[in-house]
MIKOL-880286 format. One record per residue (C-alpha): residue number from 1; y, x, z. Coordinates in Angstrom, 1 decimal, decimal comma. Layout:
// residues N
<rec k="NUM" c2="Y" c1="X" c3="Z"/>
...
//
This chain:
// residues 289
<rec k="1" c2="12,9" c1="47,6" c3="-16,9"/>
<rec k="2" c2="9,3" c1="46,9" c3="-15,7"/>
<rec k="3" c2="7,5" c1="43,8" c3="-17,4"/>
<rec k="4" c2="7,2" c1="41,8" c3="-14,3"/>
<rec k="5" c2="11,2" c1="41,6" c3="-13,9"/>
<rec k="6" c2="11,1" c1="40,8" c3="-17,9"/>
<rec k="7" c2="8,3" c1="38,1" c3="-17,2"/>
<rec k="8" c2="10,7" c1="36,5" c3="-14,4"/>
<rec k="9" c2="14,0" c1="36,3" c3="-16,7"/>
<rec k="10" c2="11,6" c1="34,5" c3="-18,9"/>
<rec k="11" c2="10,2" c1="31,9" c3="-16,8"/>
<rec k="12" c2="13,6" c1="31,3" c3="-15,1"/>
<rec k="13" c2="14,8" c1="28,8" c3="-18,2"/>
<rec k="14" c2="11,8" c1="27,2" c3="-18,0"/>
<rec k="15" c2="11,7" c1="26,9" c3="-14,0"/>
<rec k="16" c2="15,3" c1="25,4" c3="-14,4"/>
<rec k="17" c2="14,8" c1="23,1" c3="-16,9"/>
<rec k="18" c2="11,6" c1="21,9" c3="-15,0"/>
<rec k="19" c2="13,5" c1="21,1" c3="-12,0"/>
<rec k="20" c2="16,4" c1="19,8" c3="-13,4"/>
<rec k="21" c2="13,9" c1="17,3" c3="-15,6"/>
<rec k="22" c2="12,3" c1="16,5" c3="-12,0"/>
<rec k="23" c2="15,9" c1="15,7" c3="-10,5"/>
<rec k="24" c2="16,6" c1="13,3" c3="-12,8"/>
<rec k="25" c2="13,4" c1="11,5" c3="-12,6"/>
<rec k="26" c2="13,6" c1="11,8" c3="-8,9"/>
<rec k="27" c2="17,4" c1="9,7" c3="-9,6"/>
<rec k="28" c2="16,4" c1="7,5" c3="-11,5"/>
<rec k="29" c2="13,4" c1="6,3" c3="-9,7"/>
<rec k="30" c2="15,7" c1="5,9" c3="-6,5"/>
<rec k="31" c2="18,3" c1="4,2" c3="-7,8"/>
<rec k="32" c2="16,9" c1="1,2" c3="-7,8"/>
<rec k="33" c2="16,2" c1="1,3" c3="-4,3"/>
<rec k="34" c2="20,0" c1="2,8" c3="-3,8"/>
<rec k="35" c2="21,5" c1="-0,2" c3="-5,2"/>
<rec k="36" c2="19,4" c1="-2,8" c3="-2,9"/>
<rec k="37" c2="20,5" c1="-0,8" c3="-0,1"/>
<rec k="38" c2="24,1" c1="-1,0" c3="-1,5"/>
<rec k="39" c2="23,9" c1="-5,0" c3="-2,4"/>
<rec k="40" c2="22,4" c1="-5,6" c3="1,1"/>
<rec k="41" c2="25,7" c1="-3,8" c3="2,4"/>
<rec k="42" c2="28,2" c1="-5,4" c3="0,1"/>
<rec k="43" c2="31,0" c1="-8,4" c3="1,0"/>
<rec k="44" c2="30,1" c1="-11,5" c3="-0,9"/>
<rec k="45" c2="32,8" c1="-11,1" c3="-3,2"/>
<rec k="46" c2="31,6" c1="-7,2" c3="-4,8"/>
<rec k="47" c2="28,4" c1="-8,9" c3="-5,2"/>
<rec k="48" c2="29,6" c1="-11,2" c3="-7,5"/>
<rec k="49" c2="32,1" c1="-9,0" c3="-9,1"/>
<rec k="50" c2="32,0" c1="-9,1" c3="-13,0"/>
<rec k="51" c2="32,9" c1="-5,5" c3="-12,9"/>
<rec k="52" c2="30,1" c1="-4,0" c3="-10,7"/>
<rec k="53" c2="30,9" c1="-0,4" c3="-8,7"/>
<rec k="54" c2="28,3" c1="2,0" c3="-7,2"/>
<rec k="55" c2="29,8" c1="2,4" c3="-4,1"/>
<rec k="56" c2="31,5" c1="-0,4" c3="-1,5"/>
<rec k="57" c2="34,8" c1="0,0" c3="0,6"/>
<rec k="58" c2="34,5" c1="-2,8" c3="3,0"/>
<rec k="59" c2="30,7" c1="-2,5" c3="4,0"/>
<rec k="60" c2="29,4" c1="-5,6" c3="5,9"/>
<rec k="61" c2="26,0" c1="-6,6" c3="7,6"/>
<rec k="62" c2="27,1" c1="-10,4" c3="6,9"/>
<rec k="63" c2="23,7" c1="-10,3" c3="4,6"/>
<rec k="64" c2="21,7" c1="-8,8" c3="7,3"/>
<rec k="65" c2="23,1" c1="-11,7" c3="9,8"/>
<rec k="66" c2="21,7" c1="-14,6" c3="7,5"/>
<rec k="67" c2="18,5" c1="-12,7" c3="7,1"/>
<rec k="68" c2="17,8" c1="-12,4" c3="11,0"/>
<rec k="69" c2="19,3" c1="-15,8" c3="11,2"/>
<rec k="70" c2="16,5" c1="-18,0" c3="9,6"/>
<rec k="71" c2="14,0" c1="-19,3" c3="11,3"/>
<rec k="72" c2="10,9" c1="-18,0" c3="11,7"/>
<rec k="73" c2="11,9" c1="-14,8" c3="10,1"/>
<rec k="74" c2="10,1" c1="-12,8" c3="13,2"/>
<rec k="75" c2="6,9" c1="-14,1" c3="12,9"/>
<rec k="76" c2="7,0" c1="-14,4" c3="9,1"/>
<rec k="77" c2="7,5" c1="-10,2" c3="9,9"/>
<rec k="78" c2="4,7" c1="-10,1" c3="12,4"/>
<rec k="79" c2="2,2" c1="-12,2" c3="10,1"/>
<rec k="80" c2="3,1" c1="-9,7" c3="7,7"/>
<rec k="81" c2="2,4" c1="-6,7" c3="9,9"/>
<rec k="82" c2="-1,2" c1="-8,3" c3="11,7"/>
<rec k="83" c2="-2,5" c1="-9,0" c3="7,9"/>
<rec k="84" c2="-1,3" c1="-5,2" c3="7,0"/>
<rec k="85" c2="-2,9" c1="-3,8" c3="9,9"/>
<rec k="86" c2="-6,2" c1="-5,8" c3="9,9"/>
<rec k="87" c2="-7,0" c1="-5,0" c3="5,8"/>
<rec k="88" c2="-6,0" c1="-1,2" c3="6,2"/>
<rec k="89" c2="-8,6" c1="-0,7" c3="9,6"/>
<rec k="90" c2="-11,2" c1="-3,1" c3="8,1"/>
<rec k="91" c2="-11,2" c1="-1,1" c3="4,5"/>
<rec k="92" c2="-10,8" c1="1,9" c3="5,5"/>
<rec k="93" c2="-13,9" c1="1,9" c3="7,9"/>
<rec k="94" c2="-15,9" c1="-0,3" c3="5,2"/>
<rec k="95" c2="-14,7" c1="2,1" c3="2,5"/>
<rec k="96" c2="-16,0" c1="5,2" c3="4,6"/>
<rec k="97" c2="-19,4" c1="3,7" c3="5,3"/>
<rec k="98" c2="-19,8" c1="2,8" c3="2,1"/>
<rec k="99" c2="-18,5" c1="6,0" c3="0,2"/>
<rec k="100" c2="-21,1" c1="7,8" c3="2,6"/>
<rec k="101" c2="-23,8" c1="6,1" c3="1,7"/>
<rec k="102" c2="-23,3" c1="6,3" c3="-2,2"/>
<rec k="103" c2="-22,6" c1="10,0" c3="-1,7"/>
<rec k="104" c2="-25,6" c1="10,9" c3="0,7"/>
<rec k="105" c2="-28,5" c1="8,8" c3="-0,3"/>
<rec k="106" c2="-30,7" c1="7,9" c3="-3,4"/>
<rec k="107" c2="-31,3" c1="4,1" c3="-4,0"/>
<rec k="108" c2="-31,6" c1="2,1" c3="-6,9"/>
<rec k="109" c2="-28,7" c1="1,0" c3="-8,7"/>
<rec k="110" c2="-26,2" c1="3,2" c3="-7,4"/>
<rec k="111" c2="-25,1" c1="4,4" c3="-10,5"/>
<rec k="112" c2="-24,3" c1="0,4" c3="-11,5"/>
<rec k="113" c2="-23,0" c1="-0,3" c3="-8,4"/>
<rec k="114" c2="-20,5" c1="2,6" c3="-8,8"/>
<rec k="115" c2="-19,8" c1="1,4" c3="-12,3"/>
<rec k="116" c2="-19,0" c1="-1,9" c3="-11,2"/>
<rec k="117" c2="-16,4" c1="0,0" c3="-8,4"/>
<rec k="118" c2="-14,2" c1="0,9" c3="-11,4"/>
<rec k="119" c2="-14,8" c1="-2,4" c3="-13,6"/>
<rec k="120" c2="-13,7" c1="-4,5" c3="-10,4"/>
<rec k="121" c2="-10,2" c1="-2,0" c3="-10,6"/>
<rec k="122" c2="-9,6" c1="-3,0" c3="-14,3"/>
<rec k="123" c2="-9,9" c1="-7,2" c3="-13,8"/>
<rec k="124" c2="-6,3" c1="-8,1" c3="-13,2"/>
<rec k="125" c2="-5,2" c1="-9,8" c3="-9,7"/>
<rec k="126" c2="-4,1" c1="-13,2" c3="-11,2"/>
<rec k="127" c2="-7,2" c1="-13,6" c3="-13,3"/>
<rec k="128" c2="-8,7" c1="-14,0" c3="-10,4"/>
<rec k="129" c2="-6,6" c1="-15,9" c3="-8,2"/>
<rec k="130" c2="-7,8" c1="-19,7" c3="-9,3"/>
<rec k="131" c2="-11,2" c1="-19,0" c3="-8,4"/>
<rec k="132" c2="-10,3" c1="-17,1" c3="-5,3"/>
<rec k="133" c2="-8,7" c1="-20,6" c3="-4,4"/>
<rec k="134" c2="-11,7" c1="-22,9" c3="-4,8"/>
<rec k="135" c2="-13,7" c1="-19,8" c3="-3,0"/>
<rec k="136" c2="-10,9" c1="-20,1" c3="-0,3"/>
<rec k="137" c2="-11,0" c1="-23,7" c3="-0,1"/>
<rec k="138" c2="-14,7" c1="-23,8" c3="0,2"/>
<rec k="139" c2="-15,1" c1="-21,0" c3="2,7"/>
<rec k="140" c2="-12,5" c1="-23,2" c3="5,3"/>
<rec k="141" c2="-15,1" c1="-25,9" c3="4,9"/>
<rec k="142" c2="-18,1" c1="-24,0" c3="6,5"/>
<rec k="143" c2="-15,9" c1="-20,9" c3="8,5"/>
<rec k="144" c2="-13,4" c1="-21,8" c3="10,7"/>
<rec k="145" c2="-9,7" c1="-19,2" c3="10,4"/>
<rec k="146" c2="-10,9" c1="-18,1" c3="6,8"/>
<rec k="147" c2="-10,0" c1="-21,4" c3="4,7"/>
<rec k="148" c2="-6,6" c1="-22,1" c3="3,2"/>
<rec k="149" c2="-3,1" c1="-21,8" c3="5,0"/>
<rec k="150" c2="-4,8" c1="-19,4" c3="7,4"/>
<rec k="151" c2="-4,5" c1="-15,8" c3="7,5"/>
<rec k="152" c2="-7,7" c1="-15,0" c3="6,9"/>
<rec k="153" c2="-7,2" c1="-16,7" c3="3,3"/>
<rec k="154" c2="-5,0" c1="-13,5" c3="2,9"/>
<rec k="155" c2="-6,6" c1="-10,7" c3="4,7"/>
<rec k="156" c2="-10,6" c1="-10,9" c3="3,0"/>
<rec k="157" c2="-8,9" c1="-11,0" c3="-0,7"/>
<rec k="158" c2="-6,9" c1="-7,8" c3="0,0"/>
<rec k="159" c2="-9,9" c1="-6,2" c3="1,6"/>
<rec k="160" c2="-12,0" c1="-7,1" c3="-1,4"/>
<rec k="161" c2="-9,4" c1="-5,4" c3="-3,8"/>
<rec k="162" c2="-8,7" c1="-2,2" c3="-1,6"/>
<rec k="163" c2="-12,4" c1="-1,7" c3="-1,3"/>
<rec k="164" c2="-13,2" c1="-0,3" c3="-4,8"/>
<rec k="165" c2="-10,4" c1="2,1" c3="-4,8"/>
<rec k="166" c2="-11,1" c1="3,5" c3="-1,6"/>
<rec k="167" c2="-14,8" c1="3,5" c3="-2,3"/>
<rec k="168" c2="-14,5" c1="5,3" c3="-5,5"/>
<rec k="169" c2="-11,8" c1="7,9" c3="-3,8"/>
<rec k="170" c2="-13,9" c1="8,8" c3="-0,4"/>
<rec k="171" c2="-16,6" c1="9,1" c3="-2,3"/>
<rec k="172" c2="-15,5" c1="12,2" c3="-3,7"/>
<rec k="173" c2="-14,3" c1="13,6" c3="-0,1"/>
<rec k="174" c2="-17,9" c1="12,9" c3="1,4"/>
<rec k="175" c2="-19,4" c1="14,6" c3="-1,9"/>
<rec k="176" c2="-17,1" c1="17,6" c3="-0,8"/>
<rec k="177" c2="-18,7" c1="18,4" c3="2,6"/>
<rec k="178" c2="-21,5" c1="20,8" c3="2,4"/>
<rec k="179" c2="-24,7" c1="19,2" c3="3,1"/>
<rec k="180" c2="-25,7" c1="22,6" c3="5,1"/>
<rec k="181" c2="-23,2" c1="21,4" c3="7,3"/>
<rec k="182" c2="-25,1" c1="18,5" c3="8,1"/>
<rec k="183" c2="-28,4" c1="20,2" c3="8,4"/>
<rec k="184" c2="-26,7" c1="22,4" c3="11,2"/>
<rec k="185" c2="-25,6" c1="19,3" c3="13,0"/>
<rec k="186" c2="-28,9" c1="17,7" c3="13,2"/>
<rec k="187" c2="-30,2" c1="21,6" c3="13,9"/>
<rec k="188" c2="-28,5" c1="21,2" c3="17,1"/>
<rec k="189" c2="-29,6" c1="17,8" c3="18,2"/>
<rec k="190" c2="-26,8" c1="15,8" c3="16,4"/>
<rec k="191" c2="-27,9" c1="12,1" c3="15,9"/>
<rec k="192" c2="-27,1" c1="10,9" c3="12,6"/>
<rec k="193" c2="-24,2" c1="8,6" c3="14,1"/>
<rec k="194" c2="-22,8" c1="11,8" c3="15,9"/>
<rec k="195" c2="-22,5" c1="12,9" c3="12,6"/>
<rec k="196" c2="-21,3" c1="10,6" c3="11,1"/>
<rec k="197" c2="-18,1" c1="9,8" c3="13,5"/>
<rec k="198" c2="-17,5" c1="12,9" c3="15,1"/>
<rec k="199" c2="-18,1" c1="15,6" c3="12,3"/>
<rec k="200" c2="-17,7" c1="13,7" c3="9,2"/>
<rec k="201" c2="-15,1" c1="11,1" c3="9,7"/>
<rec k="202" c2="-12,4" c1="13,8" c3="10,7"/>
<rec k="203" c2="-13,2" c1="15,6" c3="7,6"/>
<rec k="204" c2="-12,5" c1="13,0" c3="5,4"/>
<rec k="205" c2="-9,7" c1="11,4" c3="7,2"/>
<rec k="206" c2="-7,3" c1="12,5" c3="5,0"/>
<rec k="207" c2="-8,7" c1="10,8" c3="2,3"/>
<rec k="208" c2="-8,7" c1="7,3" c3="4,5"/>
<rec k="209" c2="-5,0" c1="7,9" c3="4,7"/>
<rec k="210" c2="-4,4" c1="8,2" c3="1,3"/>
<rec k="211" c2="-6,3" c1="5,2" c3="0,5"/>
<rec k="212" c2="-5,1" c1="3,5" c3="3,5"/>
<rec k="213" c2="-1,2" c1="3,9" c3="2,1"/>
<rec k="214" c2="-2,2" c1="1,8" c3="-1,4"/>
<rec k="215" c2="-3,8" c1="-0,8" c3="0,8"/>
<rec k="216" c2="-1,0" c1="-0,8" c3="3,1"/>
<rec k="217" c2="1,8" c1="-1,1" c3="-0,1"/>
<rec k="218" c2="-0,3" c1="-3,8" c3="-1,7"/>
<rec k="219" c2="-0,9" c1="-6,2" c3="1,4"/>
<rec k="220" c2="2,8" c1="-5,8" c3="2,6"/>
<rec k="221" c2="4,6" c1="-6,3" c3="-1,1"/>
<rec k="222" c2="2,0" c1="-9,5" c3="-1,8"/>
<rec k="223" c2="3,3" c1="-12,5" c3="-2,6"/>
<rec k="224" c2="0,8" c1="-14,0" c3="-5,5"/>
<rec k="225" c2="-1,8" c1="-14,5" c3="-2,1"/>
<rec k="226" c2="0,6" c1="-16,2" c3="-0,1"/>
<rec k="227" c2="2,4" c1="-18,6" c3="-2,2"/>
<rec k="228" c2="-0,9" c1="-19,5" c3="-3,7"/>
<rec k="229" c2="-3,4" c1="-19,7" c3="-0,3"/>
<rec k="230" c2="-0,8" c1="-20,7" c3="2,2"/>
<rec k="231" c2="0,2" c1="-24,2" c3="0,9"/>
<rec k="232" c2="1,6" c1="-26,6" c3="4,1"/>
<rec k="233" c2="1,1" c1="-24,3" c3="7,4"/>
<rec k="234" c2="4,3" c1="-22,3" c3="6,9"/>
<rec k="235" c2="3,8" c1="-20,7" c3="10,4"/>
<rec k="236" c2="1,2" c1="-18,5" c3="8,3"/>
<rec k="237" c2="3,9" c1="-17,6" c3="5,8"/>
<rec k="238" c2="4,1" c1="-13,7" c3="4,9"/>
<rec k="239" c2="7,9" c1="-11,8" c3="5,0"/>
<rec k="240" c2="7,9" c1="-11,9" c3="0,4"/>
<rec k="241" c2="7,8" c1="-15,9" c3="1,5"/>
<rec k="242" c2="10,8" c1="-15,5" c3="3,4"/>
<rec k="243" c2="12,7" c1="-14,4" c3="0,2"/>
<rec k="244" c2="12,7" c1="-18,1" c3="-1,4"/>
<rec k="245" c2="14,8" c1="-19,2" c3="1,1"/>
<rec k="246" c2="17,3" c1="-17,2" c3="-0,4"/>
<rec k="247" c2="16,8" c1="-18,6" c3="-4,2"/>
<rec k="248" c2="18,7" c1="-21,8" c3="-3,8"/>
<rec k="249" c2="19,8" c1="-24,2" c3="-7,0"/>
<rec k="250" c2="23,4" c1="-24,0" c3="-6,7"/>
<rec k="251" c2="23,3" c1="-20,1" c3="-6,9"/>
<rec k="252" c2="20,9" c1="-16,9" c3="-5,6"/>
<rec k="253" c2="22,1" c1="-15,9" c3="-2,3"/>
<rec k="254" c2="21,7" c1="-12,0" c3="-3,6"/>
<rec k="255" c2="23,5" c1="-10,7" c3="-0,8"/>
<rec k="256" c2="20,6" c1="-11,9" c3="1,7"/>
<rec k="257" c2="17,8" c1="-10,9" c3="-1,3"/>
<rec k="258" c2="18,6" c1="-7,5" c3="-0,8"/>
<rec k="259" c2="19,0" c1="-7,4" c3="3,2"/>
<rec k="260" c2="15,9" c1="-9,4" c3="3,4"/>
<rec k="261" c2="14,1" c1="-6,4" c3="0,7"/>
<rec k="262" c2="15,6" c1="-3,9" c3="2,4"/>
<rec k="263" c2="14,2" c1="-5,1" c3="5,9"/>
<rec k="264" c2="10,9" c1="-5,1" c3="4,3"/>
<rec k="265" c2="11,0" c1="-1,7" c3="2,5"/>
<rec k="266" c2="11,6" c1="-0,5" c3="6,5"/>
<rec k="267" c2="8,1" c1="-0,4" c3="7,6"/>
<rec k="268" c2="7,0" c1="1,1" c3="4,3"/>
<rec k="269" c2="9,4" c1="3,9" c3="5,4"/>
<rec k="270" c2="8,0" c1="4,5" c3="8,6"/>
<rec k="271" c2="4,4" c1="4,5" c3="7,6"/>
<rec k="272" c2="4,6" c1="7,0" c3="4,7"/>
<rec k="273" c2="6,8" c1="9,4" c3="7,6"/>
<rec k="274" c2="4,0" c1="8,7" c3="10,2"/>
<rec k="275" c2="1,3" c1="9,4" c3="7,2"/>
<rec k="276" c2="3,5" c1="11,8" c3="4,9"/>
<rec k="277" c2="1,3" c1="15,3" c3="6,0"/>
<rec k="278" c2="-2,4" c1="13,7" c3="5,9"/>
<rec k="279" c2="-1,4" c1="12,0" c3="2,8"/>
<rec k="280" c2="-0,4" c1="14,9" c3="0,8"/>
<rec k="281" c2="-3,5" c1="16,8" c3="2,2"/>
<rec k="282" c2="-5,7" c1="13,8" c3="1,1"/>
<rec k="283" c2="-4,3" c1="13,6" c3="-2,2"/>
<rec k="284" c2="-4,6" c1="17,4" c3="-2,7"/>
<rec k="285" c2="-8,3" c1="17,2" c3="-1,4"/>
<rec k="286" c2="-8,7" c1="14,3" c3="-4,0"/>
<rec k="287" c2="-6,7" c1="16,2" c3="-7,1"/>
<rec k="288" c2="-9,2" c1="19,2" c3="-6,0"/>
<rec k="289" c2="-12,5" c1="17,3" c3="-6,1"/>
//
């Protein structure tokens, strides 16, 4: 027997055990999202069961017919999608200009200004949300559309936060094109802005998807933002605002909870299929740098 076929018999416990230990994380991480998909499909009276089962008999879009029922539902949903789009376009193309210009030039300060990239990541969101309020507040008295119960209360916070991630994460993409390839690009009568948007940008586009999924996740599932900026104009509400609606003093409508989570997980869904190649190329890219 050769000592590559004893070498396989070897590894073959240890392959097993790793991918059994990997299907079992992979369960347990989706059953939580299993059983809201479940709930949102259950009759009224399995959700209140006392004696909870994993499965239903009698599946029923009753949940999902309150949820489409309340008003303003559909534009609470499109709120929700124009503030997701804007933040992932507006830091992604920020985030690239910036990353390129800590990674290609020399100025003062750039090692502190990278610095304070990862102390911004470590300050907690709700530390920060009073003064964000005053800042909001403030801002509506001297810029029209920014100010409180407008959406642009919600979208320049979000950029603000998704910018030192994406920053810090492009930079290294940037740093990973040679810079010979730049010198040929000029070589051959290249302006810097050619460069920059039609050599450079489609090399590190994988990386803007990457970083463009944790802004995307992180605008969509907010709801500290919107209960907090959008006070009286509730034609500005978000789709997590929708869910109070179903949190009612006589008893928690959990049947609609879960159809109302379970319409929001939905464009999630699609955008990590639409993204799901670029992103693990991005995040291999980013492992490899």
């Amino acid at each position: 027997m050769s000592h590559s076929r004893v070498s396989l018999r070897i590894r073959r416990p240890w392959r097993f055990a790793a991918e059994a230990t990997a299907l079992i994380v992979a369960a347990v991480v989706a059953f939580p999202l299993y059983w809201m998909v479940l709930s949102a499909f259950k009759p009224e009276g399995e959700i209140q069961s006392t004696e909870p089962r994993p499965w239903t008999t009698a599946p029923s879009l009753d949940s999902f017919r309150r949820v489409f029922q309340q008003e303003d539902f559909g534009r609470y949903f499109l709120n929700s999608l124009f503030v997701a789009v804007v933040v992932v376009v507006a830091s992604a193309l920020i985030a690239f200009l910036a990353a390129t210009a800590v990674a290609r030039f020399r100025f003062r300060f750039r090692t502190t200004l990278l610095i304070m990239f990862l102390v911004a990541q470590m300050v907690p969101i709700e530390a920060l949300t009073i003064p964000l309020f005053f800042l909001m507040r403030d801002l509506g008295e001297s810029v029209p559309g920014i100010g409180l119960n407008t959406l642009g209360s919600l979208i320049l916070p979000h950029i603000a936060f998704s910018l030192p991630f994406a920053i810090w994460m492009l930079r290294g993409f940037v740093k990973a094109v040679p810079e010979a390839l730049e010198e040929a690009a000029y070589l051959d009568g290249a302006s810097r802005s050619r460069f920059l948007w039609q050599i450079l940008f489609p090399l590190v586009f994988p990386g803007l998807v990457a970083t463009s999924v944790f802004s995307f996740i992180s605008t969509w599932n907010d709801f500290l933002f919107a209960k907090s900026f959008i006070i009286s104009a509730t034609e500005n509400s978000t789709l997590p605002m929708a869910l109070l609606v179903f949190f009612k003093a006589e008893g928690n409508d959990w049947g609609g909870i879960m159809a109302a989570s379970t319409v929001m997980t939905i464009p999630v869904l699609i955008f990590f299929v639409l993204v799901q190649r670029r992103l693990v190329s991005g995040l291999g890219g980013a492992v490899k740098d």
